[in-house]
Steps between C-alpha positions, in 0.01 A plus 500: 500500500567666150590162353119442570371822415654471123358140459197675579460666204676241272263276281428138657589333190873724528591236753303195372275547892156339456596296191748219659243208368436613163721513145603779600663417801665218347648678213763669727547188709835502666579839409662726789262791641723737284465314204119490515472811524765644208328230328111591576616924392537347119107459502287767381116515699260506213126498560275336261096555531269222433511284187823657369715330236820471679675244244405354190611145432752543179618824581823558613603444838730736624372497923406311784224547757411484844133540616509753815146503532145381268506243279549395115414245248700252272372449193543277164474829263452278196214276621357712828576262716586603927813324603445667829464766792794665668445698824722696694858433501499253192771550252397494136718574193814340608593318230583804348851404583472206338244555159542814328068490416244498733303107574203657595265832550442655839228703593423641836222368627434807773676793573863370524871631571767363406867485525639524129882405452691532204677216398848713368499691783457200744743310333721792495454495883638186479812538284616753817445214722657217633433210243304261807245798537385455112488092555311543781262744328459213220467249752255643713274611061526123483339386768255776452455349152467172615249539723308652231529193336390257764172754534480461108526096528272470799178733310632267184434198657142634697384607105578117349360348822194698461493431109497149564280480737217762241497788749 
């Protein structure tokens, strides 16, 4: 009974409940329950109200984040141009651990929290970790990544189609 009364008052996103089929719930994939959780207490909750600049592309990217709730917009800064919409429990930013500038700007698009993780301090995490828990973590950004990629081929392909066609 108090094992359920604390998870009462702990934050869904603390144990990933309610975002199983999103980014989110991926990220951690094949993490244990304790894991998860040390993992998920390196996030920081940040609220962001409506059309607030929450990266600029070219900047440096120092974090990662997770959408817990509203929604935010990818843009081209240079020529204005929306990549796309991320909703609750997208990941955005992740290839912070990869680039060391951002790709693109993000603006909320409502009222939006977020998860923010630092990448030194996550990757800190890690170097106090078994070494499979970090290639999982990679693992688990790259499919994330590659997913994006497939969604970025697929509105590629609708644009040309529609070019060619004079829509």
């Amino acid at each position: 009974m108090e094992n359920s009364e604390q998870n009462q008052f702990r934050p869904a996103w603390l144990t990933g409940a309610g975002y199983q089929d999103t980014d989110f719930g991926r990220l951690l994939q094949g993490f244990s329950n304790y894991e998860r959780e040390s993992f998920l207490q390196l996030g920081r909750e940040v609220e962001y109200p409506m059309h607030s600049l929450v990266v600029e592309e070219g900047l440096p990217a120092n974090n990662f984040f997770v959408i817990l709730d509203g929604s935010v917009e990818i843009w081209s800064h240079d020529v204005q141009v929306l990549y796309t919409i991320l909703k609750r429990g997208a990941v955005f930013g992740e290839l912070s651990f990869f680039s060391s500038s951002r790709v693109a700007t993000v603006r909320t698009q409502s009222d939006s929290d977020c998860l923010v993780f630092d990448r030194e301090r996550v990757l800190d995490w890690f170097r106090r970790r078994e070494e499979r828990l970090f290639k999982l973590f990679v693992f688990n950004i790259t499919r994330i990544i590659i997913a994006k990629l497939r969604g970025a081929n697929d509105r590629i392909r609708d644009l040309e189609t529609r070019l060619r066609e004079g829509n």
